[in-house]
Each structure stands twice: as C-alpha cells, then as structure tokens.
N, C-alpha and C positions, 0 to 999 in steps of 0.2 A: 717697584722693581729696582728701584735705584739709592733705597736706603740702606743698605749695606755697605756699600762702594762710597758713599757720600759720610756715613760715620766713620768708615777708618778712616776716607781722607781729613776729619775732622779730627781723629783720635792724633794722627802723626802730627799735624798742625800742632794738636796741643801739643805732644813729647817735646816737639822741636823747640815749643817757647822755653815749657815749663826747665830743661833741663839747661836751655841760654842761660837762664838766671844764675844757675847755678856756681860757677865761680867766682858771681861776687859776695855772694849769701856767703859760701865757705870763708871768705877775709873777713867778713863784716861778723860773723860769728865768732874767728877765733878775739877780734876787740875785743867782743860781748865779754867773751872769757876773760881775757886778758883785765878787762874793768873791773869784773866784778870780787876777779880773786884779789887784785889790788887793795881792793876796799874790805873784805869781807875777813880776810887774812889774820888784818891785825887783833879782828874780836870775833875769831868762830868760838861757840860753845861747844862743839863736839867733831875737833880735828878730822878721824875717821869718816863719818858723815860727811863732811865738806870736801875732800878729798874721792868718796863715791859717787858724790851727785856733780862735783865738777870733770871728775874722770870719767863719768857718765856721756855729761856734756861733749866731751872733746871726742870721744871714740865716736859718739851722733856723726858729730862734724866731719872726723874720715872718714867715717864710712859714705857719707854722702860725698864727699870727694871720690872714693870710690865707684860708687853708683856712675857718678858722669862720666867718670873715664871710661867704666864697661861700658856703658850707651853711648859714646863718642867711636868707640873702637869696633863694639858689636852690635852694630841698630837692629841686625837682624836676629839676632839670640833669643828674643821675645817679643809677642805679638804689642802691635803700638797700644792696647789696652792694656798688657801687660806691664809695660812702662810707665805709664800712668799710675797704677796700684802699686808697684815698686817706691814712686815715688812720692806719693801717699803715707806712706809705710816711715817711710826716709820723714818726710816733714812731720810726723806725729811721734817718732824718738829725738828727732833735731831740738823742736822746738817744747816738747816736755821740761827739757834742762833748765833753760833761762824759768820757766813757768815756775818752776818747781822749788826754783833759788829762790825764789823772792818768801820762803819762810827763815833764810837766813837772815835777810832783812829786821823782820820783825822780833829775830831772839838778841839784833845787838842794840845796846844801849844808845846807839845815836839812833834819836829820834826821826830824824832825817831822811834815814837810807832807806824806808821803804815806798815813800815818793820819790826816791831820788831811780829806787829800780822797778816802781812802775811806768814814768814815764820811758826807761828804758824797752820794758813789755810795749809799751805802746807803738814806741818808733820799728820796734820788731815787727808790731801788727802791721802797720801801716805797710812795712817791705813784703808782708805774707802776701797784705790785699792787690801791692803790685806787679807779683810775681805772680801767685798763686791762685786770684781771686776771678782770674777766668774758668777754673774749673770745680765745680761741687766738691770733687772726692780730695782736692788735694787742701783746699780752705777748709772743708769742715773737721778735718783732720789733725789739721794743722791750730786755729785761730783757740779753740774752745782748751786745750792745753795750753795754752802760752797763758792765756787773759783770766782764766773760773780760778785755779788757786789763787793769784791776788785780790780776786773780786770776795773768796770766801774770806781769806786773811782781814783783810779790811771790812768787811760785815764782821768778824767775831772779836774786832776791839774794843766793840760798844762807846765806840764814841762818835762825838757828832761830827767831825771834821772826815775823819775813817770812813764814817757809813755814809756820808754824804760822795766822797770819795768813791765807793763803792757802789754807788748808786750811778755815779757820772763813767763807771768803768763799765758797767752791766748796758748802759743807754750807748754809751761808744759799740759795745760788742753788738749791740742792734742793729744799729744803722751802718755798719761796715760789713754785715749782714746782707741787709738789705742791698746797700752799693754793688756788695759783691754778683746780686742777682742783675740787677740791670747791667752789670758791665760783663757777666757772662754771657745774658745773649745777646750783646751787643758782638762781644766775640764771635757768637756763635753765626752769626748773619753773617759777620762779614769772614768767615772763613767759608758757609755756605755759597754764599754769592762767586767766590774767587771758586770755589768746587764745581758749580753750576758752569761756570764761565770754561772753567776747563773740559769739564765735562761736555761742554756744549762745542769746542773748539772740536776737540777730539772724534766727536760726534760726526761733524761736518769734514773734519778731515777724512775719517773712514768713508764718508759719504760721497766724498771727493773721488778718494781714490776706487771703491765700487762702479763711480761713475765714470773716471778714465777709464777700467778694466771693460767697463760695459761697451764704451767708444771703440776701445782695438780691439774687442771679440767681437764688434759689428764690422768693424773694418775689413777686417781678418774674413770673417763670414761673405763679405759683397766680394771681395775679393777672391776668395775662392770660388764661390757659386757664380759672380763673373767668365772664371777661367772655365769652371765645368758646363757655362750654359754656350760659351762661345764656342766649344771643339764641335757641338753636333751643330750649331747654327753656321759655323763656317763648314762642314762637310757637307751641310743639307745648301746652302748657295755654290759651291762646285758641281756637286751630282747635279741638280738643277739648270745650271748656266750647259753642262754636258747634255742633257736633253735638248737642247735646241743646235745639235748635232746633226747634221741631215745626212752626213753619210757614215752615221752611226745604222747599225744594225737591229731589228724590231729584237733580237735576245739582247741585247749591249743595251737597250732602252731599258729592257723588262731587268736584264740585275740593275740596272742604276736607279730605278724604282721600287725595288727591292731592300736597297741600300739608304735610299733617302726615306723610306718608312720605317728600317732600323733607327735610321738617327733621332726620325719626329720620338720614336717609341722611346729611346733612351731619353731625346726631351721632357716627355711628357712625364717618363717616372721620376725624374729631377724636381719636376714641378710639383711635381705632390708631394714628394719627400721633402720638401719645402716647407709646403704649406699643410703638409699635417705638423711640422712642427710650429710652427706658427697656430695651428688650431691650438696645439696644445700650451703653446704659450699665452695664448690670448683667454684662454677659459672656457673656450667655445663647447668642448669634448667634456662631456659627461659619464660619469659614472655610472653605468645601471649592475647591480649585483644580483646574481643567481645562485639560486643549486644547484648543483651540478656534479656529476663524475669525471673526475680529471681523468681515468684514463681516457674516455673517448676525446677529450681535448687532446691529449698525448698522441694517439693514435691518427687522428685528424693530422694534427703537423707533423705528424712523424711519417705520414705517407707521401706527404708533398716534399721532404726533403731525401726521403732514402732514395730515388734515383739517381740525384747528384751524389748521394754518398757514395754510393755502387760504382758509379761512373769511376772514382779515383780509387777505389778500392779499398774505400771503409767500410767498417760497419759499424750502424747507428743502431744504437742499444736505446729499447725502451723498458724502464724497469717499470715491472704489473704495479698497481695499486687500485685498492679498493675504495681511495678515497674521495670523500663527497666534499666539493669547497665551495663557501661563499664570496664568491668572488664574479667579476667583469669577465663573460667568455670571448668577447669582441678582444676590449684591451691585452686580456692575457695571451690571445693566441698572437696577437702581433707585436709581445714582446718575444715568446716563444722562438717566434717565423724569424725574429732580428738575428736570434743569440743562433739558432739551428744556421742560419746560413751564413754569420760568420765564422761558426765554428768548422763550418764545411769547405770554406772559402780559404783558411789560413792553416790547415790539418790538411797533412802529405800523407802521412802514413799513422797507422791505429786503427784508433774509434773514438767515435761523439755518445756520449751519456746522458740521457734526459731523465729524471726521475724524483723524488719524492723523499726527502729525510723528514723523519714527521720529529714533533716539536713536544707532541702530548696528544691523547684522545681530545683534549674541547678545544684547544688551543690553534690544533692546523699542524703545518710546519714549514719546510720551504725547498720552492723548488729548484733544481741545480740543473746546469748546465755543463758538460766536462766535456772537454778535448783530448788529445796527446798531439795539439798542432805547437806552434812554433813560439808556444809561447809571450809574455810583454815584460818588460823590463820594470822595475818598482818606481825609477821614475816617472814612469810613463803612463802610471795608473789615474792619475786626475786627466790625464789629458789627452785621452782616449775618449772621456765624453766631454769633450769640446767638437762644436759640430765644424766638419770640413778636415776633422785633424785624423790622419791615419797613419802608424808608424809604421807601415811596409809598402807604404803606396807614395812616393815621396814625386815621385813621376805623375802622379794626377793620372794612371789610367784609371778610364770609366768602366772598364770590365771587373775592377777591382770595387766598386763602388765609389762613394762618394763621403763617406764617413760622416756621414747621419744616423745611421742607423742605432748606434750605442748611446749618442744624445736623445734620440729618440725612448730606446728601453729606459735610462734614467727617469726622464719625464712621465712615461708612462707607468712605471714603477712607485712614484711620489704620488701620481692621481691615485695609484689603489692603494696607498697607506703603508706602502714600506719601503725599504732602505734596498739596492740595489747592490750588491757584495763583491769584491773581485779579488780570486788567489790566484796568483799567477808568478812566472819566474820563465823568463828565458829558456826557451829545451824541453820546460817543463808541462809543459800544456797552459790552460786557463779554465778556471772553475767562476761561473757565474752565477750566484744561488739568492732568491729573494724571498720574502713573508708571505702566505697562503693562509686565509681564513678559515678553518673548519667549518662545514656546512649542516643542514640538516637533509638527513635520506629521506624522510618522510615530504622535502618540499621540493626535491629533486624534478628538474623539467624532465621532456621526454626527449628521445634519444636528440644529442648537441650534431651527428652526423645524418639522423634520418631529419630533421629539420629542417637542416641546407637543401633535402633533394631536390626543391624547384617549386614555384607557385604557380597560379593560373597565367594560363598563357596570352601572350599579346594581341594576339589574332581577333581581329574582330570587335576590338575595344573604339569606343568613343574617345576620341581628346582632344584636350584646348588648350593650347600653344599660347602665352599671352609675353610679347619682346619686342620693345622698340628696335632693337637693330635687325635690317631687312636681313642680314646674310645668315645671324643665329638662328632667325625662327624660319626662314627658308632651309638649312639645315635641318632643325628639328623634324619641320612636315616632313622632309623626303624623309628620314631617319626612320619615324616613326612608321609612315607610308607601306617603306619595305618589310615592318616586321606584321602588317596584315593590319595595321590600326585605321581607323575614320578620324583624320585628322584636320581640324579648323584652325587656320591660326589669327591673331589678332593683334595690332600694333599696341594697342593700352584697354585699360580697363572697358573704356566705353562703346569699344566698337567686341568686346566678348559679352558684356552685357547685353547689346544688341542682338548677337548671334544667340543667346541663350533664351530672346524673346521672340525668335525666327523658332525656336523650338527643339534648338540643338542642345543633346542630354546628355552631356559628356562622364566618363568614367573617369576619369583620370583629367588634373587641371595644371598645366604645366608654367611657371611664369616666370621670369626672372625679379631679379630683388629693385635693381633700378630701371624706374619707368620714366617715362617724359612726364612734362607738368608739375614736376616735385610730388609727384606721389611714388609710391615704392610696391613692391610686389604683393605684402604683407596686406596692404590697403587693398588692393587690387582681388585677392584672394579672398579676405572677406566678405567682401560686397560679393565676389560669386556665389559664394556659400549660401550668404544671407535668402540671396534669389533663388536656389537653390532648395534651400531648405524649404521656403515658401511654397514653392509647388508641389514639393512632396520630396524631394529628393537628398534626403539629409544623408548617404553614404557615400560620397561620391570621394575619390582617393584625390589633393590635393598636394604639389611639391614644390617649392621654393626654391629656386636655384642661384646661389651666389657667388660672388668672388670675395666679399667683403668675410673680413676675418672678426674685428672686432669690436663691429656697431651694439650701439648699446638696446636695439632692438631686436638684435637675433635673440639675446637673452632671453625676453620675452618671449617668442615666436613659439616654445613650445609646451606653453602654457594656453596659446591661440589654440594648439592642435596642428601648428605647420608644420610638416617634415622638412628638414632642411640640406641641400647636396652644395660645394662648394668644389666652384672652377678650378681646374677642369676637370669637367666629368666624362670619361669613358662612355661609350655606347654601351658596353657590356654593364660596367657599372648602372646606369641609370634603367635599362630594361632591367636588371637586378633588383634595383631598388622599387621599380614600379611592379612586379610579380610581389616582391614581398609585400607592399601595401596593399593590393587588390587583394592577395591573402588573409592579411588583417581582418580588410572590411569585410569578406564573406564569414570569418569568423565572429566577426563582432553582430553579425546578422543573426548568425547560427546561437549566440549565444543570446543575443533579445528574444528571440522565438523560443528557444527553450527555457528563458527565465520565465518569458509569458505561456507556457504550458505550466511552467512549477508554480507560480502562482495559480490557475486554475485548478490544477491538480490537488492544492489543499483545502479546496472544498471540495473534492470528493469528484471530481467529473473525471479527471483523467488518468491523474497520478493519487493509487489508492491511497498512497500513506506516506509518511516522513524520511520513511527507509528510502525509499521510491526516490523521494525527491534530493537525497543526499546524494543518491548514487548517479543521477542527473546533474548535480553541481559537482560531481566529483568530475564527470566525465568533461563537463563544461571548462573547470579548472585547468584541467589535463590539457585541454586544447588550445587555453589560452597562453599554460606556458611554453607549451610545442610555437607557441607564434612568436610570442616575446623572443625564443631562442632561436628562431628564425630566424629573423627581424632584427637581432643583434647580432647574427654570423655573416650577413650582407656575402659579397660573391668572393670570393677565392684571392687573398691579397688584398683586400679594398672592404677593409670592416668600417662600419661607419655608426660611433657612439650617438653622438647627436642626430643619427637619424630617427635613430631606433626609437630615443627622449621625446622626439618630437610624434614619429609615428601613434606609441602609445599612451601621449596624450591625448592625440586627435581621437583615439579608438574612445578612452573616455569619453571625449568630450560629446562624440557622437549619442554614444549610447544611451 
C-alpha cells in the first residue's frame, strides 16, 4: 500500500543528491579539458577531430550546468524519476568525452600519455562512483563510457605492458561494480528507514490529531446531550415538587401529570436517539436484505408524514415506481422517516418529493429526498452530520429536535453500502439522494404494509419474567398482567428453573442480560431452553433484554437464536416485538408440519406428486418471507435490526 509513496520519497532523495554533486563535477571537468587540450594540442594528428570531440566535451559540460540550474529553479517541471533519467542522459554525453579522448592518446608519439590519461579516466571513475554510485541508471550510464574505450585501446596494442594494463582496467571496472551495488542499498535502507520514520511520524501525527477531533466531538456530544437531557429532567422535578400542592386542584394535578408524561416522553425519545446511534456505532445493528417493492415502502412513510405536511400546508409528492430493491426494509424506512420529517420540519411553504432516479435496469438507482424549505449553507454541509449540531436551532429548542437525526441517516446509509448525497443552497431547498440496489421480482416478500397488520395476541399467553432488580420484574409482571398474560417472575436462573419443574410452560421467556452471581441473561436463557426442549417444548419465544451496547457476547447471541431489545424499551415496543415472535414460531410450526407432509407426500400417501409438493413449498416460502418482513418492520418509529438477526436465527435454530 505504501510502495509508491515510499519510491518517490526515495526517487527525490536521490535527485536531491545526485544533482548536489553537480557543481563540483562541472569545475572538475572543465580541468579535465583544460588538461587534456594542454597536452594533446602540441601533437593532434587531425585538428578537426580534436576540436569535435573536445567541443563535444565542453557543450556535455554546459549543458549539465544547465540541467542543474533548470532543477534548481524548476524541481517541479518533472516527475523526480524524471530527473533521475535526465540525468542519466547528462552523465552518458558528459562522460563519453574524457572516454573517447583517450584514442588521442594513443595516435601521439609520447609514449606516456595514454597512462598518463588513463589514470585521469580513473580518478574520473572514482568521482562517478562517489557521486553517482548510489544509483543503477545513473553509474551504469555513466562508468561503462568513460573506462571500455581505454580498456579496448590498450587490449589492441598487443603488448604485454598494455594488455596487462588493460586487464587491471576491465578487474577495477568490476569491482567499482560490484561497490557500486552494496553502496546502493546501503543508500537505499537508509533513505528507506528515514521514509518509514517519517512516514510513521506523520502517521501518528494524523492519528493524533483524529484522536483530538474524536475528544471534542465527544465533548461537544456530552455537552449537548447534557444540555438536552437536563431541560426535561429539570421540568419533570418542578411539575413534580407542584404535585405535592395540596391546594392545588384535582384538574391543575391532572395537567401537571400530563406535562410531566410529555417531558418523560421527550426523555425517553432522546434516549433512544441516543442509543440507536450508539447501536449503530458499536456494530450491534445488522443488516438483513429483502425484495421488495419500494413503492409500498414509499407509501408506508408517506402516509405517516403527510398529515404534518397538510398541517403547514404542503404537499408531499410521491413519485409511482415499479421498482423492486435489494435492500434493508427496517434501515431504509428509518432513513426515509429522518430525511421526510426534516424536510417537513424546515419547509414553510412548497412541497417535499420522495422518489426514485433509477441508475440502470440491473444496477438500481437512487433515492431522493427534495424540499423547497430553507435551504443549508455550503459551509454547513459536513456539519450537519455531526450529532447535536443544527443550524436553525441554535437556541437548543426540543420541539426542533435534537440534531441526530441526519448523523443517524449518514450511519445508516454506510451500513447499506452507500454514500449519503447533499445539494443544497440557501433559499434554495435541499435535495438528499443515496444508492438503492436493484432487486429481484421473482423473490419479492409479500405485501411490506399487510405484514405489519399485527400478530397473535397477548391474551392468555404463559411468561417468565427472569431480573434481579425487584422493581424491573415487578414492573414487567404488572405490565404484562394487564395485557391478559400468566405471568411468573424469577430473581435468577435457579429459582425459573425451579418454577419450570413446578410445571410451569411458559410461551414467551423474558430476561434481562445482567444477572446476580456473574452469570448473564444469555446463560440463563439457555439453561431454560435446554429444560425446555427436554420435555418437549422446543418452540417457546425467548427475549433478551439489555442496556449493554457493546459486549462482545451480544455478537454471539444471534447465532444462540436470542432475540435481543435494548433499554429502554417502550411497552408498546416490547408487546410489538413479542406478537411478532409468537408469529414467527406458529410459522416455523406451520412450516415443520408441512415439510413433514411433503416429505410423506413423496411416497405417494398424501401429496401425489412433485408439482403438489412445489406448490406447498412455494406457499410455505411465501409465508416465511411475509414473517421475515414482519419481523423486520417491528412497530411504527421503533424498527429493530438485530432483532429481527436474532429472531430468524432462533426460528432456525428451532426448526
């Protein structure tokens, strides 16, 4: 991942050396010149020639004086590999010249001067090796021109002194060679290490500063949800301290009880908009994906918002569509129900648009959300989903919300796999549009509104209550009590096990996560099951109730087959949630007895033939995804992912 970034930082290291050298090479070469026309002067055998190949020479030399100046002036003019091969280029016409001289050596009559200008190649080499010899492309470019014409000249004098000579030239070009390799990745480590080093500063420096950002948008966070949780906790200790009024009046009692159940109520939805996003921060909320017809999703939240539309005197346009999506009906309607009742909330006058740009027939498309309310400002658009942050609510009123909601659609938008969009401009409305899976019609549930109409009802059901705290499962009994249920409750596992060997056959097993003794809900719920199952009673509806967000056992839990509800639960909520799993299980009944007819039936006793039995599992299918989508529509405002995960494993697990 980090080999790209790590080679150019090693390519500019190198430019940066390779091109350092460079002004002393340009003096130390015009000498070379300057020497060699001295000597060569008095006895060239062909003027012209020695005037080309030293005019040669010298234009090398500028032009590499040039090269460093454009690289000094313009580093950015070319990529730093670029300057590397430039400068490659430069040292294989630089050092050709000296290389090339040394045949003027050998046409003059002083015997002398061709050792006298190979040691001068040599001292040359040596300044390649030290300039140049940290990089491949600039030494091998470089070394093999300067040194093969003297090493051939001196092999074709045929003499012993020459070719010996020429042998100690060809063994030197080997081993500066070779040098050159270990002192390059000697280089190369330690330009690596100082990369890593920085790399790794910078690392931690982002990591730093992510983690300050994380400290003041916690801060910021307690601090607002501080300010929002104390207006109704200080209204609800005044209204209260006012009941113990005595010459207050039995109606002046009944609004001030009134009043004090608006505030719990605006408590209680703070709390959960709370802690669903906390669900959803922690991992807890799952994904389960359907078919499904998005109109009836449309039409579902579209009917729970147009009264308030009415109310101000919009109107909430839903545009038709035919289309089928793979997609979370829970999650998406409660991104829906976010965006539908901001856009209602901050829209004076117009209309709100829900509806459907499709993308492609396989592909989906996405769903939009349009206003003509008041608009958000460009700066304003990241910081809109920071939770607690509202830019028209600067006063903290709770009639305005609380500005979770659009941190919430974010998060929930990222669990289903896409990117969360927002066009907007002051005056000008806001357009909120995300990614929709295309579905298949042929695996379409059955209808997403006739699913929700309700389960079996609570009257007359068996349940076991299992909660160390006397006042929760005191609660619970009377709760349950009033909705017609036989209700046992039990402080821990041992005294429900007891009651189950008293002979009590409970429908529904209710418990919370933390028990006395260090055992936990989980443990607790087993061990009933197990008893349970023993006697015969393997269908029995099972719930886990917690406050814990982000134990590493809830993970687990719906893999066990536990449905799982997290504090606080609504009464409405939880008789919700207990219809929809007595649901379940009669379905998961419904569908063992008629797998065990289909099996009988293909030997001939019941079901004549294959057609028969397809159109039995078809019907069976039907009914299972009418539950699933049940099961994952939970009650009105209060969907609940991980129930649903947990429910339809337990139906598994049962079956």
């Amino acid at each position: 991942m980090r080999a790209d970034p790590i080679q150019r930082a090693i390519d500019e290291d190198l430019v940066r050396v390779l091109y350092a050298q460079d002004p002393i090479a340009f003096f130390s070469h015009w000498f070379s010149i300057a020497v060699l026309v001295s000597i060569y002067w008095p006895n060239i055998p062909s003027p012209p020639l020695f005037i080309a190949c030293f005019g040669f020479y010298a234009a090398a030399n500028c032009a590499s004086l040039a090269l460093w100046l454009v690289n000094r002036r313009y580093p950015q003019l070319v990529s730093p590999r670029g300057w590397i091969i430039l400068h490659a280029v430069r040292g294989m016409l630089l050092y050709s010249g000296p290389g090339i001289a040394v045949w003027f050596a050998f046409q003059s009559p002083q015997s002398d001067l061709p050792l006298l200008h190979t040691v001068m190649l040599v001292t040359l080499a040596a300044g390649v090796f030290m300039s140049n010899g940290f990089d491949l492309l600039n030494f091998s470019t470089s070394i093999p021109f300067l040194l093969f014409p003297s090493i051939v000249m001196h092999f074709g004098t045929h003499t012993f002194d020459r070719t010996l000579l020429a042998i100690v030239l060809a063994f030197f070009f080997c081993a500066i060679n070779v040098y050159a390799l270990s002192y390059r990745k000697l280089f190369q480590q330690v330009v690596q290490a100082r990369v890593d080093q920085q790399y790794l500063a910078e690392s931690l420096a982002a990591q730093k500063r992510v983690a300050e950002e994380a400290s003041l948008a916690k801060t910021r966070f307690f601090a607002a949800a501080s300010h929002d949780l104390r207006q109704p906790l200080h209204a609800i200790g005044l209204l209260a301290a006012s009941l113990n009024d005595t010459a207050a009046t039995p109606v002046q009692h009944a609004k001030t009880a009134e009043h004090i159940v608006y505030n719990v109520e605006a408590l209680n939805q703070l709390f959960n908009q709370v802690l669903d996003l906390a669900r959803l921060e922690s991992g807890v909320t799952q994904v389960i994906r359907l078919h499904f017809r998005l109109s009836e999703l449309f039409e579902r939240v579209g009917s729970q918002y147009r009264p308030q539309a009415a109310a101000k005197g919009l109107a909430l346009r839903i545009a038709p569509t035919a289309m089928v999506v793979h997609d979370d009906p829970v999650l998406l309607e409660r991104v829906l129900s976010n965006l539908l009742s901001n856009a209602v909330r901050y829209t004076e006058d117009g209309a709100i648009w829900l509806g459907l740009r499709r993308a492609g027939r396989q592909t989906g498309g996405f769903i939009e959300v349009r206003d003509s309310g008041i608009g958000i400002p460009a700066e304003e658009h990241a910081r809109i989903f920071e939770e607690f942050y509202q830019v028209a609510n600067p006063q903290r009123d709770a009639r305005q919300g609380h500005g979770l909601g659009l941190p919430t659609v974010k998060r929930l938008v990222e669990m289903l796999g896409g990117e969360l969009q927002l066009r907007s401009a002051p005056g000008r409305g806001s357009v909120f549009r995300f990614p929709v899976q295309a579905g298949d019609p042929d695996g379409v549930v059955a209808s997403l509104n006739e699913a929700v109409a309700g389960g079996p009802s609570a009257q007359g059901r068996h349940v076991l209550c299992i909660d160390d705290d006397p006042s929760i499962l005191e609660g619970l009994v009377s709760l349950l009590g009033r909705w017609g249920c036989s209700v046992l409750g039990a402080r821990d596992e041992a005294n429900a096990l007891a009651a189950l060997e008293g002979g009590f056959v409970p429908d529904a097993v209710l418990c919370d996560y933390q028990l006395a003794n260090h055992r936990t809900g989980a443990q607790a719920l087993t061990a009933v099951r197990n008893m349970l199952a023993r006697a015969g009673h393997d269908n029995v509806v099972t719930l886990l109730i917690t406050g814990d967000m982000a134990s590493a056992e809830l993970a687990a839990l719906a893999l066990q087959g536990i449905p799982v509800l997290h504090k606080p639960v609504t009464p409405a909520r939880l008789r919700r949630t207990l219809e929809m799993l007595w649901q379940q299980a009669e379905l998961d009944k419904g569908r063992a007895a008629a797998a065990l007819a289909l099996r009988v039936g293909q030997t001939g006793n019941v079901v004549g033939n294959e057609a028969s039995g397809r159109v039995v599992s078809g019907a069976l299918a039907a009914a299972g995804s009418a539950a699933q989508g049940e099961a994952r529509m939970g009650s009105k405002g209060q969907p609940q992912s991980t129930l649903t995960q947990s429910a339809q494993s337990q139906s598994e697990a049962q079956k």
